[in-house]
C-alpha positions in Angstrom: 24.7 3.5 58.3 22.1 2.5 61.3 18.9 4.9 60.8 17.9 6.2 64.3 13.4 5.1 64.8 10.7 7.6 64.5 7.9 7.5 66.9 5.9 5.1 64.8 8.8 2.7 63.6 9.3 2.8 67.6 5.8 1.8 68.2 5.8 -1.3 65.4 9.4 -2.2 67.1 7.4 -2.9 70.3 4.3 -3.9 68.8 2.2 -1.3 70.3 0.4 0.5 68.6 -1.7 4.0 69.5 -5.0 3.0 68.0 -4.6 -0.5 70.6 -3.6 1.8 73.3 -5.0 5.0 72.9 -3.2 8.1 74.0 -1.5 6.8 76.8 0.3 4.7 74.8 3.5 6.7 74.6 3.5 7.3 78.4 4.3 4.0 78.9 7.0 3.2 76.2 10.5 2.8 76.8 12.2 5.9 76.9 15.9 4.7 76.0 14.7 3.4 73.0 13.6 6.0 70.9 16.7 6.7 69.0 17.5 2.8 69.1 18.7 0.8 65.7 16.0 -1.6 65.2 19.1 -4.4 65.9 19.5 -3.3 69.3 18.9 -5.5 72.2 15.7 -6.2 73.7 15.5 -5.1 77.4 13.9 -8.3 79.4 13.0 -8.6 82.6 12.5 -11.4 85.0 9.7 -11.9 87.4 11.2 -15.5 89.1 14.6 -15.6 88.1 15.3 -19.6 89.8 14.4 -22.8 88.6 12.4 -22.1 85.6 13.2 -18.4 85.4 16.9 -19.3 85.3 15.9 -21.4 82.1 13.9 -18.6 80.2 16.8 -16.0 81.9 19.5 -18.2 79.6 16.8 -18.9 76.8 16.8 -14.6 76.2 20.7 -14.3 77.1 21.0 -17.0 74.2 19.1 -15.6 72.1 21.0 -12.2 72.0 19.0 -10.5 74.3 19.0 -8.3 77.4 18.6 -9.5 80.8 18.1 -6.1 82.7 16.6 -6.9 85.6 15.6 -9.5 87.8 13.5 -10.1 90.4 12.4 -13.3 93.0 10.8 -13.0 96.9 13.1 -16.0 97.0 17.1 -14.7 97.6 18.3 -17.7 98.0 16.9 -19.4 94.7 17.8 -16.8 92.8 21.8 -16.2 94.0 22.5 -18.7 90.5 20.9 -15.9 88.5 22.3 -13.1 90.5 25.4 -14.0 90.4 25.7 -15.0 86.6 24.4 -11.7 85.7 25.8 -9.4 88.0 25.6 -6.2 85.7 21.0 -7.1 86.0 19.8 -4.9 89.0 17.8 -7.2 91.6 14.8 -7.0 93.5 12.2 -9.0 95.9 9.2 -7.3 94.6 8.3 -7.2 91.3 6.3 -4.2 91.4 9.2 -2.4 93.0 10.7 -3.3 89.8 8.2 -2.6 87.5 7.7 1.2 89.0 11.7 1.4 89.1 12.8 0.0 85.4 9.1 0.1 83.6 10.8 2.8 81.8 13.8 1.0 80.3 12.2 -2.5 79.4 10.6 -4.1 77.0 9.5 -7.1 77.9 8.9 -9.1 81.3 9.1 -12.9 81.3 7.3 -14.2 84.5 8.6 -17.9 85.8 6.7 -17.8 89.3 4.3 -20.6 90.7 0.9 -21.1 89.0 -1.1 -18.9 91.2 1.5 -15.7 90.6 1.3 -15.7 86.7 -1.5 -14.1 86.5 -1.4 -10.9 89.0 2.5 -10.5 87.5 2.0 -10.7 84.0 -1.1 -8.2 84.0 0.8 -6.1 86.2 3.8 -5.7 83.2 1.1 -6.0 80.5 -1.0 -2.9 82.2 2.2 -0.6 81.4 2.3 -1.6 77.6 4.9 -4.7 77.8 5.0 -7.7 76.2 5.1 -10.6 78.0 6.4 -13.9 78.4 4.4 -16.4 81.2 5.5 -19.9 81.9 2.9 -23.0 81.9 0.2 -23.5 82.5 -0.4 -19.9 81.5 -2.9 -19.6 85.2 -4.2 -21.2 88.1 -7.7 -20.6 87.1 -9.8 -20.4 83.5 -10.8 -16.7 84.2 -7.0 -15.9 84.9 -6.2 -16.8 81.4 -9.3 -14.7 79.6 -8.7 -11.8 81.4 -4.9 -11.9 80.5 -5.6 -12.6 76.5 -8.0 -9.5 76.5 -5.9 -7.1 78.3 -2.5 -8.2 76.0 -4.7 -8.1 72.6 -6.3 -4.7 73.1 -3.0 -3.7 73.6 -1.5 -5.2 70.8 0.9 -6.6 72.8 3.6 -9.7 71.7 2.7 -12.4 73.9 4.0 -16.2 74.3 3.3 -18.8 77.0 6.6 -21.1 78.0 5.6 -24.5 76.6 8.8 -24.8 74.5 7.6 -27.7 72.6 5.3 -25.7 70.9 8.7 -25.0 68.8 9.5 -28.4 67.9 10.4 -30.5 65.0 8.8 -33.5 66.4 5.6 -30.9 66.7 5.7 -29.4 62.9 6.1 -33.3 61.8 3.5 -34.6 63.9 1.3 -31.6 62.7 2.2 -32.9 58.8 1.6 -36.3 59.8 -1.5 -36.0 61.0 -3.2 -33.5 58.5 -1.7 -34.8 55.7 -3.7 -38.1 56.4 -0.8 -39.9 56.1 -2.3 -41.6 59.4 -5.5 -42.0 58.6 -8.3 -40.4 60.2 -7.4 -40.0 64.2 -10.5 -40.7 66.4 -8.8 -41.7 69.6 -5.6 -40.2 71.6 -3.7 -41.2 74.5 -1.8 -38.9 76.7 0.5 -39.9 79.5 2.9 -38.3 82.1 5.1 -40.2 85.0 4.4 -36.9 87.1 3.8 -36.4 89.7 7.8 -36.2 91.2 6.5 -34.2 93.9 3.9 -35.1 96.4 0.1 -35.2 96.1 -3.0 -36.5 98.1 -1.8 -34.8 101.4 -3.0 -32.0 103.7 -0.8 -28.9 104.8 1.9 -29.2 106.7 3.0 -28.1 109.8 3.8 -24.4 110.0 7.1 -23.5 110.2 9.2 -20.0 110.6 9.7 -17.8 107.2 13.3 -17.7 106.5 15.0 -14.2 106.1 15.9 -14.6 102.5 12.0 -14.8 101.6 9.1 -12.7 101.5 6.4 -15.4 101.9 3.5 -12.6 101.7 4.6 -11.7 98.3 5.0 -15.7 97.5 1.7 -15.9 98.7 0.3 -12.9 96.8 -3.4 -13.7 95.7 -3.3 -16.7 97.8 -4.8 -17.6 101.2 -3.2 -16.3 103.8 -1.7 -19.0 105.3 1.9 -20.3 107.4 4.9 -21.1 105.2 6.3 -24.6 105.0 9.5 -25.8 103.6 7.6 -28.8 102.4 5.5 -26.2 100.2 7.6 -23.8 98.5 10.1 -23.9 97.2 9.0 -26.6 94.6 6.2 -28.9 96.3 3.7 -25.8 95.6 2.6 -27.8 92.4 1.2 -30.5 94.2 -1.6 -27.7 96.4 -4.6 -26.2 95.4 -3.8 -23.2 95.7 -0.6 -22.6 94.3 -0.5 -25.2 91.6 -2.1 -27.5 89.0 -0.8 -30.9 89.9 0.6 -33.4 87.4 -1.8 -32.0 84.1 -1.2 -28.7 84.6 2.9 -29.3 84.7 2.6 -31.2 81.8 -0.5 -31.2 79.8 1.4 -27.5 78.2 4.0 -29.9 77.0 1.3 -33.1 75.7 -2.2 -32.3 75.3 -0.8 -29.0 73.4 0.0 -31.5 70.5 -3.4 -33.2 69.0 -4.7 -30.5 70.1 -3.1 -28.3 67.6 -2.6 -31.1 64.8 -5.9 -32.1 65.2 -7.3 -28.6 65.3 -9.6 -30.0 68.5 -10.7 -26.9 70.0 -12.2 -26.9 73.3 -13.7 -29.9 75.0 -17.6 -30.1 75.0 -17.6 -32.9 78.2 -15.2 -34.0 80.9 -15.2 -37.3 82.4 -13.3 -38.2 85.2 -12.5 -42.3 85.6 -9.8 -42.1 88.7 -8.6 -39.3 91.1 -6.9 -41.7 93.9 -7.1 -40.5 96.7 -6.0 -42.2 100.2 -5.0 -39.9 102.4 -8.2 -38.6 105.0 -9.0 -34.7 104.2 -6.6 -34.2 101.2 -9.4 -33.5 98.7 -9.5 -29.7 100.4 -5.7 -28.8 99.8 -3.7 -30.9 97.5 -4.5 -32.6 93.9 -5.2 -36.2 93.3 -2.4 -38.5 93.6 -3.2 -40.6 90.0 -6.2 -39.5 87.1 -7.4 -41.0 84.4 -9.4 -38.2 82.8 -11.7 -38.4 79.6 -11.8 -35.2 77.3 -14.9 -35.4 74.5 -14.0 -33.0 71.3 -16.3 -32.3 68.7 -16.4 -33.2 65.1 -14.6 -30.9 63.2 -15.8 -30.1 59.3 -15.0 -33.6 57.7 -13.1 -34.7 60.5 -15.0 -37.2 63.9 -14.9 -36.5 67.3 -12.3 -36.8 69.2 -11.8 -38.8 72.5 -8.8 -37.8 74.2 -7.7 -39.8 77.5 -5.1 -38.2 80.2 -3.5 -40.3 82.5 -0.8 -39.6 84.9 1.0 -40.9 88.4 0.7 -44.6 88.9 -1.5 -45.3 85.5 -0.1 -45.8 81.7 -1.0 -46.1 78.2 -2.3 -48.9 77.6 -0.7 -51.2 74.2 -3.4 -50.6 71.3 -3.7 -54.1 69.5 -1.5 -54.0 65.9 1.0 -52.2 68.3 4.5 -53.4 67.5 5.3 -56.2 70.5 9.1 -54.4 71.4 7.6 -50.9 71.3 6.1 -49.3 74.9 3.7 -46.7 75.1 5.6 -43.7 76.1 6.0 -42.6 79.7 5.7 -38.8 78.8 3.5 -38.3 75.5 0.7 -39.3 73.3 -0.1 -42.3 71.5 -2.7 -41.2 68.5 -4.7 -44.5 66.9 -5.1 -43.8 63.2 -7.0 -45.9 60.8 -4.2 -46.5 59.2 -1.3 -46.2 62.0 -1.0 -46.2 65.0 1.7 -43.3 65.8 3.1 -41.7 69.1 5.7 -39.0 70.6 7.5 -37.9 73.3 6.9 -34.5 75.7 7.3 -31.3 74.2 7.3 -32.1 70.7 9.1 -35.5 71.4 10.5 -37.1 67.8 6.5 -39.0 66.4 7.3 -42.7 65.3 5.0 -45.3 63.8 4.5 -48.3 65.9 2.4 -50.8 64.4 3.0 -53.9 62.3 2.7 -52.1 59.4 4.6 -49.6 59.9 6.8 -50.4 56.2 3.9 -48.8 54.4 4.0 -45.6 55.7 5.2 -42.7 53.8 5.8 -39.4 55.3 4.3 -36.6 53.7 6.0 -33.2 52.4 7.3 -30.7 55.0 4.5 -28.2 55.0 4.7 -26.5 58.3 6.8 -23.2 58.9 9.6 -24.0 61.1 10.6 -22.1 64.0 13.4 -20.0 64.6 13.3 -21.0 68.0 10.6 -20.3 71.0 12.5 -17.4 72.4 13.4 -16.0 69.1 9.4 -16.1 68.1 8.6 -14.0 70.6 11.3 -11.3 70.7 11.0 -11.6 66.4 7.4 -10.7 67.1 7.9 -8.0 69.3 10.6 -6.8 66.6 8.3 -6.5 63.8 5.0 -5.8 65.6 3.1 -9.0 65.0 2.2 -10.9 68.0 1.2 -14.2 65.7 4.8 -14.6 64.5 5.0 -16.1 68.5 3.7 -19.4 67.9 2.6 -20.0 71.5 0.8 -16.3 71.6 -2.0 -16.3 74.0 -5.2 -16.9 71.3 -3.3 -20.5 71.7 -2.2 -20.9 75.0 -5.4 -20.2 76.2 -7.8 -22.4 74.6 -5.1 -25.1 76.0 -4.7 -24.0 79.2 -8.7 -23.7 79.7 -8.3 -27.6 78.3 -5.9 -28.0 80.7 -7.7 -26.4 83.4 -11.2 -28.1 82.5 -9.4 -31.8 83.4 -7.6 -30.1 86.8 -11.0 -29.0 87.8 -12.7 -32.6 87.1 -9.9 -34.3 89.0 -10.0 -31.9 92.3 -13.8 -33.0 92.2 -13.0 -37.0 91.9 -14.0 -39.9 90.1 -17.4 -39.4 88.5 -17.1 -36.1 87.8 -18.9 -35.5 84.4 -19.4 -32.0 83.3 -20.0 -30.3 79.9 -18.4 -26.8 78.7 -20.0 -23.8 77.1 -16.9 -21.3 76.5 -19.6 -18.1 75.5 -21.3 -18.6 79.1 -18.1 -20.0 80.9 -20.1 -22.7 82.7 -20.2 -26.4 83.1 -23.7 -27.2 84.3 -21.9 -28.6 87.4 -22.4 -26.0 90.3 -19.3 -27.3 92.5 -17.1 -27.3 88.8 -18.3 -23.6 88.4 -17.0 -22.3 91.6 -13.6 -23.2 90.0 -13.5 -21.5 87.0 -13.3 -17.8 88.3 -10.2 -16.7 90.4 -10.8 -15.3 94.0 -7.9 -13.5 95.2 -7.5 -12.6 98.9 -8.3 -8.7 100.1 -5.6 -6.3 97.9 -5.6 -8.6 95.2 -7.0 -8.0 91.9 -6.1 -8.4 87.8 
């Protein structure tokens, strides 16, 4: 027989409770759920519901949960999702949505360009729901602290949508590397082919909005400025001020690996070796076409410092010597030299393989790490049981790596021989032009 939830079982089902929320906490809960088994769907909805809100759309439908509503300012790129879940109701604004369904939902997964995560997801986490944000969690470093703050006093179940946080390949690299079974790591390599859109370029040409888009909203916090076809909907990643270039599309799905197995931390210094540039005024509206960017970690307890090297576009790994002859350094992934091996993956949580000559003596350690249910099932687990760390990719750990992330975007929009240091208490860098990029600064009737 299913037992119908009191009041507090509700809260723990939603992971909110009333000493994280005060009194206002039951205002904001989800009315249809109060006599609801705890085995009853989760109601999700969708803030970008195209491209890679259609992904996280399927990832909850697979999962076994709701899709409830969906929303996009872009018609067009969302008919896929539409149409596949016709019973969802649709809108083009998601606050429309919020105001209309904040009653029936649970959750809100936002899948909109860089600049939008923040504004949407602290709209959905200001009435008490948990969210999902796509990576890089924001555009800018205060973005992401002002999100973790406002989702942990709420006691909120958070996760940001770097799905190779979930991994095998992650939890053995993780075992491989603290077990030792390596050696001691003092040097890591970090490559992605991106960018597939382009970069080093000024604005286009304005061009007419078309009618199945409400380029204000696309715009939101933005600069107000003319739509362009070339722009949105997908070669936004490639401006300043709607995306993060190359490392912020990717570094979610690389850097996010020694830095957890390594346990790095922040970076105290940035150095930037290349940020090619050839086209005459990009530098004030797109990123860098090709980086090579230098990350300095400190020592850890017994463990060295850490110098970790990005590069991306037109510049590779180089082959460490001892490396097997036949093997290539990967085109998306890390290469980690280890006093004993030399060992490298793929992109999110790509399968780790040893790759020098003597590779025969290595022995993989014991499976130590918890394996995950799955990314998607994390979260919504979380949210079931009240315990936002049961989401692997919560936001006390996607934001130290999106800051990373963001620390190396910064350095590269400023160009080669940009050096900079980082104090996380004071959020500064001790590079004046580097500061001004740190905090967000939204256009007039835009605030978190």
């Amino acid at each position: 027989m299913t037992q119908k939830l009191t009041n507090l079982s509700r809260r723990k089902f939603l992971g909110t409770g009333a000493a994280g929320a005060g009194a206002a906490t039951l205002n904001i809960l989800p009315s249809h759920v109060w006599a609801q088994s705890p085995n009853e769907k989760i109601n999700v909805a969708f803030i970008g519901s195209g491209g890679r809100g259609a992904a996280n759309i399927g990832g909850t439908a697979n999962a076994g949960e709701m899709v409830y509503a969906l929303c996009d300012v872009d018609q067009r790129r969302a008919a896929g999702s539409v149409k596949k879940y016709p019973k969802a109701n649709f809108y083009a604004d998601w606050r429309e949505m919020l105001d209309k369904e904040g009653d029936k939902i649970d959750a809100v997964a936002v899948s909109t360009p860089d600049h939008l995560h923040a504004v949407a997801a602290m709209d959905a986490i200001k009435l008490g729901k948990h969210v999902y944000v796509e990576k890089p969690l924001t555009l800018t470093i205060s973005e992401a602290r002002a999100l973790r703050k406002e989702a942990n006093d709420r006691k909120l179940c958070t996760q940001m949508g770097n799905t190779g946080h979930a991994a095998e390949g992650a939890r053995l690299t993780n075992e491989w590397i603290k077990s030792g079974s390596i050696g001691t790591v003092e040097e890591v390599h970090c490559r992605t082919n991106r960018p597939i859109w382009p970069q080093d370029l000024v604005r286009p040409a304005a061009e007419e909005v078309p009618p199945w888009m409400n380029w204000d909203l696309w715009l939101g916090p933005a600069p107000d400025k003319p739509y362009s076809s070339k722009i949105a909907p997908f070669n936004w990643r490639g401006y300043l001020d709607y995306g993060t270039g190359a490392l912020g599309d990717m570094g979610a799905h690389i850097i996010d690996h020694p830095v957890w197995a390594l346990g790095l931390g922040l970076p105290e210094k940035i150095e930037v070796e290349k940020a090619d540039r050839k086209t005459s005024g990009s530098e004030k509206d797109s990123h860098p076409g090709s980086c090579i960017i230098h990350y300095y970690f400190a020592a850890r307890g017994d463990q060295p410092p850490v110098k970790l090297t990005w590069y991306d576009g037109q510049y590779k790994i180089p082959k460490a010597e001892g490396m097997l002859s036949d093997k290539n350094t990967p085109g998306n992934g890390c290469v980690y030299l280890g006093s004993k091996h030399i060992m490298q993956h793929g992109s999110h949580g790509g399968r780790p393989e040893i790759v020098d000559t003597n590779r025969a003596e290595f022995k993989a350690p014991d499976k130590t790490e918890e394996r995950s249910p799955g990314h998607y099932k994390e979260w919504f687990a979380a949210i079931r049981e009240g315990k936002p760390a049961m989401a692997k990719s919560n936001f006390d750990v996607a934001v130290p790596l999106t800051e990373t992330l963001l620390l190396g975007v910064i350095g590269s929009v400023l160009g080669p021989g940009t050096k900079f240091s980082w104090d996380p208490k004071k959020m500064t860098t001790g590079n004046a032009d580097a500061d001004q990029l740190v905090n967000h600064n939204y256009r007039d009737a835009w605030s978190l």
